[in-house]
C-alpha positions as CSV (number, residue, x, y, z in Angstrom):
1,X,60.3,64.0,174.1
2,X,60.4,66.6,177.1
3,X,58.3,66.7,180.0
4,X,56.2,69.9,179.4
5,X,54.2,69.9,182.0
6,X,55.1,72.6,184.4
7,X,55.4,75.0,181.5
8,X,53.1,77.9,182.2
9,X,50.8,78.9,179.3
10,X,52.8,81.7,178.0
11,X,55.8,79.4,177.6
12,X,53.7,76.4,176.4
13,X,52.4,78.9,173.5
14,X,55.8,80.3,172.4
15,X,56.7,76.7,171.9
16,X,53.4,76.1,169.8
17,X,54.3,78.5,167.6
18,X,57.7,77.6,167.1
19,X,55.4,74.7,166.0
20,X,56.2,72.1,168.8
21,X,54.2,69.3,168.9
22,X,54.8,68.4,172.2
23,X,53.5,72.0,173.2
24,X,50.3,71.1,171.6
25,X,50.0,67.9,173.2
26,X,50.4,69.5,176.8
27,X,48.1,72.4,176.3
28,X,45.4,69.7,174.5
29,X,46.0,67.5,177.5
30,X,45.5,70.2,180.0
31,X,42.1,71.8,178.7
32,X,40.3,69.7,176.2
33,X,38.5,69.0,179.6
34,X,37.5,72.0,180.7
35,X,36.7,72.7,177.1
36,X,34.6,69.6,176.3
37,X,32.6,70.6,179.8
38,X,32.1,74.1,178.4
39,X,30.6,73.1,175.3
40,X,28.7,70.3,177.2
41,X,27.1,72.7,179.1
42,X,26.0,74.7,176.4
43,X,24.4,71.6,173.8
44,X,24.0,68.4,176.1
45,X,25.1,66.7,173.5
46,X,28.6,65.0,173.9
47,X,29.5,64.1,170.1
48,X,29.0,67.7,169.2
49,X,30.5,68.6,172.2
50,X,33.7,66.6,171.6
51,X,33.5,67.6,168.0
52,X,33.7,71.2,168.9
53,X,36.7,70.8,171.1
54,X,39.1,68.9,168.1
55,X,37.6,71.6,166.0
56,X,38.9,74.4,168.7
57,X,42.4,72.1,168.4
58,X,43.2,71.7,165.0
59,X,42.2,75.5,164.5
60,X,44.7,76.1,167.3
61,X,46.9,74.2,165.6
62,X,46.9,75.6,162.2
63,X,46.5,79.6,163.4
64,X,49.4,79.1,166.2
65,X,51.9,81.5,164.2
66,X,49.7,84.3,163.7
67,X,47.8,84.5,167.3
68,X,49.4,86.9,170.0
69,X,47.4,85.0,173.2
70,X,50.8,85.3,175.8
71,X,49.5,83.9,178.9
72,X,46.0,84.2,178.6
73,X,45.6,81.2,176.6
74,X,42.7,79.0,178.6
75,X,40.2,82.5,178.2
76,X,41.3,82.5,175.0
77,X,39.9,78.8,174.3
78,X,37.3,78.5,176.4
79,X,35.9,81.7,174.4
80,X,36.8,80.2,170.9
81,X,34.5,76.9,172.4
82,X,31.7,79.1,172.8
83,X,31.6,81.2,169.5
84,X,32.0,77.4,167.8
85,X,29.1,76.5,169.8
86,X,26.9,79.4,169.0
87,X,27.9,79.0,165.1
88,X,27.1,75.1,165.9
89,X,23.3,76.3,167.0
90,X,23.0,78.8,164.4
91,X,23.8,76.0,161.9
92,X,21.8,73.8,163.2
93,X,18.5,75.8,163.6
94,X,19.1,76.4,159.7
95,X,19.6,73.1,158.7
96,X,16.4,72.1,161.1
97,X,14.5,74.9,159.4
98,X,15.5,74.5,155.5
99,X,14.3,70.8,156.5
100,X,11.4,71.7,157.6
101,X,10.5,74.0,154.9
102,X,11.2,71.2,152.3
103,X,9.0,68.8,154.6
104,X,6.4,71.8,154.2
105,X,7.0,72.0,150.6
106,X,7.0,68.3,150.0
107,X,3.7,67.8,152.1
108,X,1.6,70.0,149.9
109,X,-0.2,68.8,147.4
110,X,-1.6,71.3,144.4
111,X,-4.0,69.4,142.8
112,X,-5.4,72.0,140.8
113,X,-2.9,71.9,137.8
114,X,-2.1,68.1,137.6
115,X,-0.2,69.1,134.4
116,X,1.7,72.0,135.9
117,X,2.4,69.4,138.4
118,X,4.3,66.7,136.5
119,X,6.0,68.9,134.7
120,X,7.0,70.3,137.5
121,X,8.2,66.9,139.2
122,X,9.9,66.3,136.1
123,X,11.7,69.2,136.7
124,X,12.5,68.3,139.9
125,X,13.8,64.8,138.9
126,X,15.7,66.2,136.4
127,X,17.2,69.0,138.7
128,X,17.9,66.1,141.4
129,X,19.4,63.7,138.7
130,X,22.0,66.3,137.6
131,X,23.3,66.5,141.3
132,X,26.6,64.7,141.8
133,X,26.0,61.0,143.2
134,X,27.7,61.6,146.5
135,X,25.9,64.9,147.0
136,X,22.5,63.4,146.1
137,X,22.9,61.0,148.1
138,X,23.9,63.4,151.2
139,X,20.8,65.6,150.2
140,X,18.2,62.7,150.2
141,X,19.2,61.4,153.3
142,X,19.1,64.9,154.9
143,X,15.7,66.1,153.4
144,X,14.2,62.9,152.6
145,X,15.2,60.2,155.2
146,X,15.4,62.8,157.7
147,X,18.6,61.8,159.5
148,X,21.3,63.8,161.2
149,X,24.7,64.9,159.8
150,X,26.6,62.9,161.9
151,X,24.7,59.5,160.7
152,X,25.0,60.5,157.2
153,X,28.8,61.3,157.7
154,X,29.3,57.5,159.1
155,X,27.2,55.9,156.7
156,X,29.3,57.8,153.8
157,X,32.5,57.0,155.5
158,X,33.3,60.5,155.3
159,X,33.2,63.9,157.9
160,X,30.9,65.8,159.0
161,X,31.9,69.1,157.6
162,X,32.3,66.9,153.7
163,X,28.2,66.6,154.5
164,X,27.7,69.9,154.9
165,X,29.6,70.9,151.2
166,X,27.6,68.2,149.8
167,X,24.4,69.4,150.3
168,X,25.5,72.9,150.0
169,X,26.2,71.5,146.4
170,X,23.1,70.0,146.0
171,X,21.2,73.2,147.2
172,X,23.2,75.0,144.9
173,X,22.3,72.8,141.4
174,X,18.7,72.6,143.2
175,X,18.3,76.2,143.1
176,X,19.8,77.0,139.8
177,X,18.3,74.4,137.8
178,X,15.0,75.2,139.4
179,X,15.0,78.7,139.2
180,X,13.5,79.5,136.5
181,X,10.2,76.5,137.1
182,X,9.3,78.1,140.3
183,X,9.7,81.9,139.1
């Protein structure tokens, strides 16, 4: 393994996408950083902030034949960190809002139609039970239990993007098999 070092970013890139890994590992060890700062900066959180920056790597990684960056590469990620972390808010101020919505939802009571009411709950139980068990599970801990992505990915053992698709999933059954109740 060669000493990369005191490759300038242009060369360090031409070698990354004549896929060397040692390439990667200089430019990775030479920003990730300045990168995790730049995302720091911008969420004050350092999971997500450390999260972003692998996230800027591996897409680096796997996009390194088709991007023409020459020797502007450092711009080029610190840029990519803060599109991730405006996509990261955006997510998040959507996940905290659908939350609250269902908190909304969940917190009134119709007392009206108490018929109309446990049919509807059946409904509901029915539309949750058809959900896959791993995606239920990521759903009720999300909605119900109220806790994070990141604390659902470590208690499921899995990432935190495999979250997201499962309650994307459950949404999805939610809103189809419910549909036509709340119509």
């Amino acid at each position: 393994m060669q000493n990369l070092s005191s490759y300038n970013d242009e060369q360090l890139f031409c070698l990354l996408q004549a896929n060397s890994e040692e390439a990667f590992n200089t430019i990775f060890e030479r920003y990730r950083k300045r990168l995790f700062l730049e995302a720091y900066s911008r969420l004050q959180l350092e999971e997500e902030s450390n999260d972003i920056v692998q996230e800027v790597f591996m897409w680096l990684w796997n996009k390194r034949a088709t991007l023409n960056i020459g020797d502007c590469l450092k711009p080029y990620l610190v840029r990519v960190v803060r599109n991730k972390v405006v996509d990261h808010i955006r997510k998040s101020n959507s996940a905290r809002n659908h939350r609250q919505h269902y908190t909304w939802m969940a917190d009134t009571e119709t007392t009206k139609h108490p018929i109309e009411n446990k049919e509807l709950g059946q409904q509901l139980e029915d539309a949750i039970n058809s959900i896959t068990p791993a995606s239920r599970l990521a759903f009720e801990q999300l909605y119900l239990q109220d806790k994070t992505l990141r604390e659902i990915a470590i208690d499921m053992d899995i990432n935190v993007q495999s979250v997201k698709n499962h309650i994307h999933r459950a949404l999805k059954i939610l809103r189809k098999n419910l549909k036509h109740s709340l119509s």
